[in-house]
MARMARPA-358294 format. One line per 8 residues: number of its first residue (from 0); their letters; for each residue x negated, z, y negated of N, C-alpha, C, CB. Coordinates in nm, 3 decimals. Glycine has a CB too. Example, Ala and Ser with C-alpha at 12.3 -4.5 7.8 and 13.67 -1.06 7.14 Angstrom:
# MARMARPA-358294
0 = AS = -1.319 0.780 0.569 -1.230 0.780 0.450 -1.320 0.780 0.330 -1.131 0.905 0.447 ~ -1.285 0.708 0.225 -1.367 0.714 0.106 -1.290 0.787 -0.003 -1.408 0.572 0.060
***
This chain:
# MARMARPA-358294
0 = XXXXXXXX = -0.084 0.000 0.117 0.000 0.000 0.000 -0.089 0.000 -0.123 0.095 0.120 0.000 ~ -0.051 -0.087 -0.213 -0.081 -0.103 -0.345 -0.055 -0.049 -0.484 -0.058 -0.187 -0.353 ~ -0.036 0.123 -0.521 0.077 0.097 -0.614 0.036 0.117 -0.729 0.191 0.169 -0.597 ~ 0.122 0.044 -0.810 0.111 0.024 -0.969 0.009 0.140 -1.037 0.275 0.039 -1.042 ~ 0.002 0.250 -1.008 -0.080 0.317 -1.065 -0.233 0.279 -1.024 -0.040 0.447 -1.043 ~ -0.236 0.249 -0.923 -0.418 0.217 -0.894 -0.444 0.081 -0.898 -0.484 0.263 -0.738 ~ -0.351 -0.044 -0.880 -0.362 -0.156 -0.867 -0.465 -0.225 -1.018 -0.209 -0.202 -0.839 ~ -0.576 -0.260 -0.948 -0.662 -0.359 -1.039 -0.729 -0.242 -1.150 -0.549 -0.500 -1.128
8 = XXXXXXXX = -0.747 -0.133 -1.054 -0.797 -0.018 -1.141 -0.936 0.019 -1.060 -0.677 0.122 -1.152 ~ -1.010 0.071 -1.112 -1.163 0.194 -1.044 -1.058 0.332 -1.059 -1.371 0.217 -1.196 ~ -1.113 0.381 -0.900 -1.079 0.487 -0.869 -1.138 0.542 -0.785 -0.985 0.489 -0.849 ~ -1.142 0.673 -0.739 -1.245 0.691 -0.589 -1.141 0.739 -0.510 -1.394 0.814 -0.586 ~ -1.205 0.746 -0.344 -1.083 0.774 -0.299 -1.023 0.944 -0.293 -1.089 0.710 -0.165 ~ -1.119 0.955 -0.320 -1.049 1.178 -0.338 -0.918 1.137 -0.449 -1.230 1.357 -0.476 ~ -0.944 1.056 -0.559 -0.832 1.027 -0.654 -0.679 1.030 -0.559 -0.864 0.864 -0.731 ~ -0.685 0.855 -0.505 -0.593 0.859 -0.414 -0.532 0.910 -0.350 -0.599 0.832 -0.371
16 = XXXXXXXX = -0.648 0.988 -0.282 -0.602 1.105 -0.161 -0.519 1.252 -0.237 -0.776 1.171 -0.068 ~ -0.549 1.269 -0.342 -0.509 1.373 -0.464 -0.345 1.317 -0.448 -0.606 1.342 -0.655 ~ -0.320 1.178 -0.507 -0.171 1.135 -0.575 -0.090 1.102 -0.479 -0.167 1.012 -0.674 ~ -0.192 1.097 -0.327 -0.117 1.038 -0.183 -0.029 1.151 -0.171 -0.221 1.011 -0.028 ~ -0.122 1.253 -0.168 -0.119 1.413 -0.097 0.022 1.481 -0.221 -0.338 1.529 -0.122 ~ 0.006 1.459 -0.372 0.130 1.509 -0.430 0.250 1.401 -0.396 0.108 1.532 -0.596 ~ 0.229 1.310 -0.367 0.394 1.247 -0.337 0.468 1.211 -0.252 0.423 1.163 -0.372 ~ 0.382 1.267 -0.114 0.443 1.246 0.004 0.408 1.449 0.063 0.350 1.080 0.106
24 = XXXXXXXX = 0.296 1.465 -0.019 0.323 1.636 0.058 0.213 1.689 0.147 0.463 1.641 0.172 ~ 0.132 1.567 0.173 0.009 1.556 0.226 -0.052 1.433 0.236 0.011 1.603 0.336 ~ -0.184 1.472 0.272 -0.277 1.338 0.273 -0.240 1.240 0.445 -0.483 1.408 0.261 ~ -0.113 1.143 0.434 -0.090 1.131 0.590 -0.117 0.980 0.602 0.075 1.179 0.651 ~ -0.164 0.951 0.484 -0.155 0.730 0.480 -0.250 0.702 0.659 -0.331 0.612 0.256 ~ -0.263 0.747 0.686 -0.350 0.666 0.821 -0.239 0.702 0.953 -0.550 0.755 0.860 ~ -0.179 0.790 0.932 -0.045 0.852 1.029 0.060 0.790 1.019 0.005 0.989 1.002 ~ 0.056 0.724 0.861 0.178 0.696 0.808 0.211 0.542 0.819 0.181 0.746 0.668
32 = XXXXXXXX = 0.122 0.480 0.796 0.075 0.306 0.870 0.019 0.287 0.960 -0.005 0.219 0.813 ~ 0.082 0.169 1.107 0.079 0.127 1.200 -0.081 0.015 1.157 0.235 0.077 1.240 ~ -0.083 -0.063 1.062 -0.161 -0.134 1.032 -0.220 -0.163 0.901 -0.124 -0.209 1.074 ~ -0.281 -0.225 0.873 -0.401 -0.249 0.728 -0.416 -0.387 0.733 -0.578 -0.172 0.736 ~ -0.398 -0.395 0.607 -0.467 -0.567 0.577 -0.541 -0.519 0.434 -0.315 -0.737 0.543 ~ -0.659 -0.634 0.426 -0.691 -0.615 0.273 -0.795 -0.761 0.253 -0.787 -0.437 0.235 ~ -0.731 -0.813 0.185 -0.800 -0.955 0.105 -0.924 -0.943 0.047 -0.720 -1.007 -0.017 ~ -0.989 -1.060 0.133 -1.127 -1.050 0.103 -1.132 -1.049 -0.063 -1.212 -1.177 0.176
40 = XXXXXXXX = -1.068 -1.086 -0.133 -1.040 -1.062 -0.296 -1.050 -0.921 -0.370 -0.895 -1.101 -0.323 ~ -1.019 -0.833 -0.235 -0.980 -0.691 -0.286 -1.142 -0.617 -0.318 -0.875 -0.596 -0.146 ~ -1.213 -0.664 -0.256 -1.344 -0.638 -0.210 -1.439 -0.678 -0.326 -1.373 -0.716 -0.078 ~ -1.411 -0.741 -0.401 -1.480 -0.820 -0.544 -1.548 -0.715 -0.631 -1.354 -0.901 -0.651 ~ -1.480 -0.620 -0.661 -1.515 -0.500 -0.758 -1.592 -0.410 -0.688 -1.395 -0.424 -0.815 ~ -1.635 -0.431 -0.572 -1.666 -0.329 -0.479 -1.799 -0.359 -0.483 -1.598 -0.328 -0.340 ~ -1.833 -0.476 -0.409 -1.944 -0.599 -0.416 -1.999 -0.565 -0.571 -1.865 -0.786 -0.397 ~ -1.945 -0.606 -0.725 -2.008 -0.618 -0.826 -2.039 -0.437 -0.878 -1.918 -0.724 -0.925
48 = XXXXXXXX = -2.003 -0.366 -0.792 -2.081 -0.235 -0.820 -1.959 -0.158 -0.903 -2.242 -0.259 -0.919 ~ -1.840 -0.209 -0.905 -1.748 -0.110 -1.005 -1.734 -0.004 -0.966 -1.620 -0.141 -1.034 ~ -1.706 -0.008 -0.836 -1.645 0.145 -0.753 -1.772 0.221 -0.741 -1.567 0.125 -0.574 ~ -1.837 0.298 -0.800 -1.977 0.365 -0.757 -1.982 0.507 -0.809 -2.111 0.281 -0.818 ~ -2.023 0.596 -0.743 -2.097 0.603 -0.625 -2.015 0.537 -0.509 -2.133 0.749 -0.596 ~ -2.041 0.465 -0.441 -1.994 0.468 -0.299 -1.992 0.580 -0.169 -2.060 0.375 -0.258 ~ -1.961 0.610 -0.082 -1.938 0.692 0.062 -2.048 0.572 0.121 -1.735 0.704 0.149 ~ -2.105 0.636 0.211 -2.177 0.609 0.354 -2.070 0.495 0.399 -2.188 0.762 0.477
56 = XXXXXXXX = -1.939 0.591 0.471 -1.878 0.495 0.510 -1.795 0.358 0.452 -1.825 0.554 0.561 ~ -1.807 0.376 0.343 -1.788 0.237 0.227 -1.900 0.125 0.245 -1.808 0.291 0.049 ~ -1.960 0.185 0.207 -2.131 0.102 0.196 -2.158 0.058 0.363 -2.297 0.248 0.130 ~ -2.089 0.120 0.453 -2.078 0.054 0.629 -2.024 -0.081 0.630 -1.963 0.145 0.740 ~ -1.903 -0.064 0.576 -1.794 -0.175 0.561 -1.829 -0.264 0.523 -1.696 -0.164 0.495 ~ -1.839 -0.229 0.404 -1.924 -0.341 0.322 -1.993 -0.431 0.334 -1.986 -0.318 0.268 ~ -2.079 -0.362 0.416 -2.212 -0.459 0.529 -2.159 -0.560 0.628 -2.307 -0.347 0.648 ~ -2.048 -0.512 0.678 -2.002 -0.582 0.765 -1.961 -0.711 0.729 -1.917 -0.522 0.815
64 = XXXXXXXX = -1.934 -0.724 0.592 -1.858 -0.858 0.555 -1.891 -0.927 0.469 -1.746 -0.852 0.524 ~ -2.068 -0.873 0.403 -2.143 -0.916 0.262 -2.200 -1.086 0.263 -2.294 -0.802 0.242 ~ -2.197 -1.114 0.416 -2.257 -1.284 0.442 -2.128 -1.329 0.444 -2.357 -1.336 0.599 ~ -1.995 -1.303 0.474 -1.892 -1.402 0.445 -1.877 -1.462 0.350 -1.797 -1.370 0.453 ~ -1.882 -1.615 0.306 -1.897 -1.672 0.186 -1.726 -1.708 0.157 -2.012 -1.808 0.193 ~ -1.638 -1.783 0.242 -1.524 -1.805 0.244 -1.427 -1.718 0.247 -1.513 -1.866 0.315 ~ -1.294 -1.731 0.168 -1.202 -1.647 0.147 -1.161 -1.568 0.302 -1.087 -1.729 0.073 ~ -1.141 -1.450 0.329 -1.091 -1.397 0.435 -1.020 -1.264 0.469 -1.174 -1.404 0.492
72 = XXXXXXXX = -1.008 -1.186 0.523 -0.863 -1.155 0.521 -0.937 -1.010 0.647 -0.716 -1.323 0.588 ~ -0.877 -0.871 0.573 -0.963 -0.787 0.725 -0.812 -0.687 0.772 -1.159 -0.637 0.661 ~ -0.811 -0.700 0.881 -0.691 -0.647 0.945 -0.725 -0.544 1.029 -0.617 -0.744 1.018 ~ -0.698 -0.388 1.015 -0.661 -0.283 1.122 -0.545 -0.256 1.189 -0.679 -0.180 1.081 ~ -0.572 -0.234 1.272 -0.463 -0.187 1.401 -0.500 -0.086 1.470 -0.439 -0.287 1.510 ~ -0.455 0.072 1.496 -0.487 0.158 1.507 -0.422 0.166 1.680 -0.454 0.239 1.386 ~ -0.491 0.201 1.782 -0.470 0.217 1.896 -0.340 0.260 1.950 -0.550 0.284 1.924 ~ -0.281 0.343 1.869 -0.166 0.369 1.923 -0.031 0.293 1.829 -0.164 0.531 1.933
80 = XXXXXXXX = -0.060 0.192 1.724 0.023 0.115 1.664 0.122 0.013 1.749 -0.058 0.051 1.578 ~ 0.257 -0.015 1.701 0.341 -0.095 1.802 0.236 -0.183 1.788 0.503 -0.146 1.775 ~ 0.343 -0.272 1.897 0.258 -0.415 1.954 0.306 -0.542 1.816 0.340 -0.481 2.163 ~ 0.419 -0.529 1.764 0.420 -0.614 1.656 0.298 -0.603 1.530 0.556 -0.591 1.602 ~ 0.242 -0.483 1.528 0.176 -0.488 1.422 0.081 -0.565 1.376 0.145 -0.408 1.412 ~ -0.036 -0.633 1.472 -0.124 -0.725 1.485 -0.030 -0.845 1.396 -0.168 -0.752 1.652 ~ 0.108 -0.908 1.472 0.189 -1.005 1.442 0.199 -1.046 1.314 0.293 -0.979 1.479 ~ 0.225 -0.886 1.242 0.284 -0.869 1.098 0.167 -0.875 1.006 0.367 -0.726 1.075
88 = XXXXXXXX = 0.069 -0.806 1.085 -0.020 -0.817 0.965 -0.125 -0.937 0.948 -0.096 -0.694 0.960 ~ -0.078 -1.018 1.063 -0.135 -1.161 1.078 -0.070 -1.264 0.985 -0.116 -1.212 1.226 ~ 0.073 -1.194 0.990 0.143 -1.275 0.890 0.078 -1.247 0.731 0.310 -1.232 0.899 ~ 0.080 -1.138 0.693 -0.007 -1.124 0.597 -0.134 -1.212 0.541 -0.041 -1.026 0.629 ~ -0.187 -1.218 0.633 -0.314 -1.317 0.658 -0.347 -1.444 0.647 -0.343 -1.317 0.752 ~ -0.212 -1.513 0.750 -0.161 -1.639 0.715 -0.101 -1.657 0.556 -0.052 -1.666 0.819 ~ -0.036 -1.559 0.497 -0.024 -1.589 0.350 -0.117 -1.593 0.272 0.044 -1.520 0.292 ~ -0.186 -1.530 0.292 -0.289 -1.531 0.200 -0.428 -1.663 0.261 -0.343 -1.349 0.193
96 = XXXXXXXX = -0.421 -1.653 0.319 -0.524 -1.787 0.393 -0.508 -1.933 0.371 -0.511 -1.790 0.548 ~ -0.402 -1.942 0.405 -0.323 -2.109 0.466 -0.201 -2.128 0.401 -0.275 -2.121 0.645 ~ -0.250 -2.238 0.275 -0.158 -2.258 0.165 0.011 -2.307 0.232 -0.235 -2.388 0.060 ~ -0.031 -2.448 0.322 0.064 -2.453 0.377 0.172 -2.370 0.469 0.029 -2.516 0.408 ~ 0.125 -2.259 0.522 0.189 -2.104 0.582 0.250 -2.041 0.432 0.035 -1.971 0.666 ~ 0.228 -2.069 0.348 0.241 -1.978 0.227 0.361 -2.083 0.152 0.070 -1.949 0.127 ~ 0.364 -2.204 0.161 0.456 -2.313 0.103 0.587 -2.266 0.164 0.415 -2.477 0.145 ~ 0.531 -2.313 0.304 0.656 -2.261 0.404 0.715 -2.149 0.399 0.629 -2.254 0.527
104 = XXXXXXXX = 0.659 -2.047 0.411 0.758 -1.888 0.331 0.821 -1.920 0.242 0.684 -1.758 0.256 ~ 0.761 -1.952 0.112 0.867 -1.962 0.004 0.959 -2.095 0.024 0.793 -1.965 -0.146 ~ 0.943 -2.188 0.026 1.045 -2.301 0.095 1.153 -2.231 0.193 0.952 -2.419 0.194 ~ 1.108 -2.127 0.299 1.256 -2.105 0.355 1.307 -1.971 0.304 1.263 -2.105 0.524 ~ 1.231 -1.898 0.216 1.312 -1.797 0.140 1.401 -1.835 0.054 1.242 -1.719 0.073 ~ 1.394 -1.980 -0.005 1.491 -1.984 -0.149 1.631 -1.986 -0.067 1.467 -2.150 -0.273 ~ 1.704 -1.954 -0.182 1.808 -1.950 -0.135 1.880 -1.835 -0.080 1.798 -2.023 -0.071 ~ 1.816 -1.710 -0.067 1.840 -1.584 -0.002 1.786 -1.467 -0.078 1.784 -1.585 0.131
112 = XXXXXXXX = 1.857 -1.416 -0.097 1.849 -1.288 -0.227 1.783 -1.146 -0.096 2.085 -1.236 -0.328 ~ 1.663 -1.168 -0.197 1.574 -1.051 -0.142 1.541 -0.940 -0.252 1.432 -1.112 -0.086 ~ 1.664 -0.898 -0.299 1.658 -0.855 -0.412 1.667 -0.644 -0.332 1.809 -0.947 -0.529 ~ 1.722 -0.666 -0.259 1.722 -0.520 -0.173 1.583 -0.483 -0.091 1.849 -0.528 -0.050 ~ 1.549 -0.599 -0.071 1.373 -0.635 0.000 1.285 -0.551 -0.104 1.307 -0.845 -0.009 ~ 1.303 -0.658 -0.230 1.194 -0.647 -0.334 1.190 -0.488 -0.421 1.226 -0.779 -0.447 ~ 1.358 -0.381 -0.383 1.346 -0.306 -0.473 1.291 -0.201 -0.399 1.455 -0.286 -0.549 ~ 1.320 -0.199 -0.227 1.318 -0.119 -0.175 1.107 -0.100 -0.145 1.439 -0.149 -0.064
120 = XXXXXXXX = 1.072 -0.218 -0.139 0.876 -0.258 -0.175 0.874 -0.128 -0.319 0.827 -0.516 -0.266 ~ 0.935 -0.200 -0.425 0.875 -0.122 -0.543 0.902 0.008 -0.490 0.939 -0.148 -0.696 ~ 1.037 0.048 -0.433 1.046 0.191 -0.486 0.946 0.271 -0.386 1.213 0.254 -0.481 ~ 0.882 0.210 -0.296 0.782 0.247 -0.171 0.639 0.249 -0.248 0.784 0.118 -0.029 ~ 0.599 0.237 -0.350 0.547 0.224 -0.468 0.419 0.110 -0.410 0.505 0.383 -0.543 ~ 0.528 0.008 -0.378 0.417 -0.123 -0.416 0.408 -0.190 -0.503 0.412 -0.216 -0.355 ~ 0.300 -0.236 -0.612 0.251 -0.323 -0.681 0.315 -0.482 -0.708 0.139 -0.320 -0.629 ~ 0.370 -0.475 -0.768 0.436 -0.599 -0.820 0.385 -0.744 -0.742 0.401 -0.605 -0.985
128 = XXXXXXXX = 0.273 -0.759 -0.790 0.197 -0.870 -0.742 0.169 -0.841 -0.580 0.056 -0.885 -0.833 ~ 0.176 -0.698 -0.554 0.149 -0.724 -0.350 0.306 -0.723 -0.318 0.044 -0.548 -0.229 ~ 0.383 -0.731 -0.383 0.568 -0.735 -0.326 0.587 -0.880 -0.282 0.710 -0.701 -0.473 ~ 0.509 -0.991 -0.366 0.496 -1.176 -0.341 0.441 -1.162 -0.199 0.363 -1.285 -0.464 ~ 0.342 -1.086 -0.159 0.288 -1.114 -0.044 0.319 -1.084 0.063 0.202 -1.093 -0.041 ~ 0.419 -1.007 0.030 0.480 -0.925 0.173 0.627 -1.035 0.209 0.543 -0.709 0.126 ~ 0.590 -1.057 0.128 0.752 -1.178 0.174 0.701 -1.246 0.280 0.815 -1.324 0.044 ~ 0.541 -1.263 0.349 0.508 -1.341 0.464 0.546 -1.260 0.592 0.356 -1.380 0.461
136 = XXXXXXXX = 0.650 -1.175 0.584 0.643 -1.105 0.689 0.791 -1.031 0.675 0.508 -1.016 0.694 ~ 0.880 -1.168 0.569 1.002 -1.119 0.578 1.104 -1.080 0.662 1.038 -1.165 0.536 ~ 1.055 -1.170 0.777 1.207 -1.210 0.927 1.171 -1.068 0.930 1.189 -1.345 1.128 ~ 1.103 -0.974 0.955 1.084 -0.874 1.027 1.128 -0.759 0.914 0.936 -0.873 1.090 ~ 1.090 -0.809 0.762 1.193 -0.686 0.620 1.317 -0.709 0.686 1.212 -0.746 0.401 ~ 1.357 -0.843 0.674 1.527 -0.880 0.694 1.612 -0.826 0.786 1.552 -1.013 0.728 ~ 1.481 -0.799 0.928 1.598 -0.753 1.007 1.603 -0.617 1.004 1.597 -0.796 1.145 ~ 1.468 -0.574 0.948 1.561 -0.410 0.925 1.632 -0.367 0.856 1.514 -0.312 0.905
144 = XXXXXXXX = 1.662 -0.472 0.743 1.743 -0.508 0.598 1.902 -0.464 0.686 1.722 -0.728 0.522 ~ 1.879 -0.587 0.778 1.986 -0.606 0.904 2.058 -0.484 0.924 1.916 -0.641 1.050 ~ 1.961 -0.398 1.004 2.011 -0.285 1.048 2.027 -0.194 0.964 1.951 -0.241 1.134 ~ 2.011 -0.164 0.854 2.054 -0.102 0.765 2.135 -0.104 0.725 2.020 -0.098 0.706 ~ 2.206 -0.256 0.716 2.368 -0.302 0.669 2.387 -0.397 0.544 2.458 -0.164 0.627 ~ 2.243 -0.458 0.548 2.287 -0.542 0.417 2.312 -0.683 0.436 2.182 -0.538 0.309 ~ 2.423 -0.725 0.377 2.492 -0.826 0.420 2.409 -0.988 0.395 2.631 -0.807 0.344 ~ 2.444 -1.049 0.531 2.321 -1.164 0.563 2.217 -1.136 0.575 2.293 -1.256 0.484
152 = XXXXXXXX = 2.152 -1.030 0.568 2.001 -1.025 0.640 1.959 -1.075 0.799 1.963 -0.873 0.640 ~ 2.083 -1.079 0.825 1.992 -1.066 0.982 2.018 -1.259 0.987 2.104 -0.929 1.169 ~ 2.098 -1.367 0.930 2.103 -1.433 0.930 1.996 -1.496 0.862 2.190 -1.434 0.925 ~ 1.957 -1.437 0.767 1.834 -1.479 0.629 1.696 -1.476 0.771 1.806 -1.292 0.437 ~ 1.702 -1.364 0.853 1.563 -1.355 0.874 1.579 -1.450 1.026 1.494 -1.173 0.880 ~ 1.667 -1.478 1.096 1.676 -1.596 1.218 1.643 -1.745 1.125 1.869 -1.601 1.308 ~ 1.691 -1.778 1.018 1.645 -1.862 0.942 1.526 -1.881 0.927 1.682 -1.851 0.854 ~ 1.480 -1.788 0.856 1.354 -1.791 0.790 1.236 -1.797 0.904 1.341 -1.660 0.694
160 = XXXXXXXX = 1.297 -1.730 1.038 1.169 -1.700 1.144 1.202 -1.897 1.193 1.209 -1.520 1.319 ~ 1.303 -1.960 1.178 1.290 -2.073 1.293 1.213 -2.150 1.173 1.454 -2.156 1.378 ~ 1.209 -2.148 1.091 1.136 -2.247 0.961 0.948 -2.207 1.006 1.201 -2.162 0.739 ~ 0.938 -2.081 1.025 0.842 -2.030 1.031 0.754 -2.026 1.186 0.881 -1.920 0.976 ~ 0.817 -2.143 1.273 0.759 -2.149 1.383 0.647 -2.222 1.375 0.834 -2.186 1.472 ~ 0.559 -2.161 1.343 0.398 -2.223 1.401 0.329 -2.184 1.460 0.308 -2.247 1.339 ~ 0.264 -2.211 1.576 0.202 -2.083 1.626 0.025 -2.078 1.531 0.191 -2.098 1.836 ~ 0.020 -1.912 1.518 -0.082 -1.912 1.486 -0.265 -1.989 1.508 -0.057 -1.823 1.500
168 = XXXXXXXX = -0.248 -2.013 1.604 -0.361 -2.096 1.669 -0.348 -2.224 1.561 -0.332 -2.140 1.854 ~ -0.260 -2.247 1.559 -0.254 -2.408 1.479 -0.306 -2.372 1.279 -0.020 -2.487 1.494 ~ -0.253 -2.245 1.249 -0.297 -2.251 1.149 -0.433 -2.193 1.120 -0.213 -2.213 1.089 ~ -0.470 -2.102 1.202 -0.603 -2.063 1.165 -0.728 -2.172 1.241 -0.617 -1.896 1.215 ~ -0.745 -2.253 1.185 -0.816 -2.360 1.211 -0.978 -2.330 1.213 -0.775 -2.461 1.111 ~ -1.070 -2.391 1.300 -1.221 -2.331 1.357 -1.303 -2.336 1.187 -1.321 -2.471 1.514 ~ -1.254 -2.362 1.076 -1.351 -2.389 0.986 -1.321 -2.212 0.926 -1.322 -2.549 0.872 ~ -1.238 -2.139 0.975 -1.150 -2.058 0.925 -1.265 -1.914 0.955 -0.982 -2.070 1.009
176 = XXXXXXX = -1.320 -1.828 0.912 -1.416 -1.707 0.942 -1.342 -1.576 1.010 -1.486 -1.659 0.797 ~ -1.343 -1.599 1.152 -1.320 -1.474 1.269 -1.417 -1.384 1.299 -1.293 -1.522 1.401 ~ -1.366 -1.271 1.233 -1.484 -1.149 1.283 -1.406 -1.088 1.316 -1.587 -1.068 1.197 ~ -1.399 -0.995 1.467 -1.374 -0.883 1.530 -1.471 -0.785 1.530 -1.344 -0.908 1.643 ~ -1.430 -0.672 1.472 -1.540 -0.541 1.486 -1.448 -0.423 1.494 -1.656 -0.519 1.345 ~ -1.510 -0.382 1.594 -1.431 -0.240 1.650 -1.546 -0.157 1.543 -1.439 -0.194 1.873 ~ -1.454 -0.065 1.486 -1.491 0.033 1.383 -1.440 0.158 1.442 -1.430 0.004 1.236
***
């Protein structure tokens, strides 16, 4: 999660962990998410020295991904996370990666008011600009939209998933930078 208060800001993480810990009651974000994504973009300020001092384990990470020259995309999945989560946060990935994966979302969203989607993101205190990105992983907002009771969701997201049949193999193409590292 991204939210408006830290987004496109220097912060360290005791900060975070401080504003995590007053608004949920404790420090639980790793308990509390099945999975992680974060854009090789996110990493920019990190690289040009903004965030400093760094942690040990910052300056680990870091290493891991300092020869990637091409845009890329780093995904966690925590051992005991459902089995969709990889899925979802691949979808993530594919949005941000593969313009054409990213055309296609918004091409089969128009038309369908994700206006209960988009408030229920903010009020979860996500960042304006990461609320666009999570729409790659709408069929799966929609249908819990679904089960919640909001009317046409579950139709919006059978839509949106048959528009959205590609299999991943086809879009992440060999020019594309795959690193697996168990951390």
């Amino acid at each position: 999660m991204s939210p408006p208060r830290f987004s496109g800001r220097i912060f360290s993480l005791e900060q975070y962990m401080d504003w995590y810990a007053a608004r949920y009651g404790d420090f639980t974000y790793y308990q509390d998410w099945e999975g992680f994504n974060v854009p090789s973009t996110a990493l920019r300020p990190f690289y040009e020295g903004k965030f400093d001092p760094l942690s040990e384990k910052e300056k680990r990470l870091l290493r891991l991904f300092e020869n990637l020259r091409k845009r890329f995309y780093i995904i966690g999945i925590h051992e005991g996370g459902a089995k969709n989560s990889l899925t979802h946060e691949l979808a993530h990935a594919l949005f941000f990666m593969d313009a054409s994966y990213r055309r296609a979302v918004h091409a089969a969203m128009r038309g369908f008011d994700t206006s209960a989607l988009t408030k229920q993101l903010a009020e979860a205190g996500y960042a304006k600009h990461v609320i666009s990105g999570r729409s790659a992983c709408l069929p799966g907002g929609a249908l819990r939209q679904a089960r919640r009771g909001v009317a046409g969701a579950r139709a919006a997201a059978e839509e949106i998933a048959r528009a959205l049949q590609r299999p991943c193999a086809g879009a992440i193409g060999a020019q594309d930078q795959v690193k697996f590292v168990a951390i």
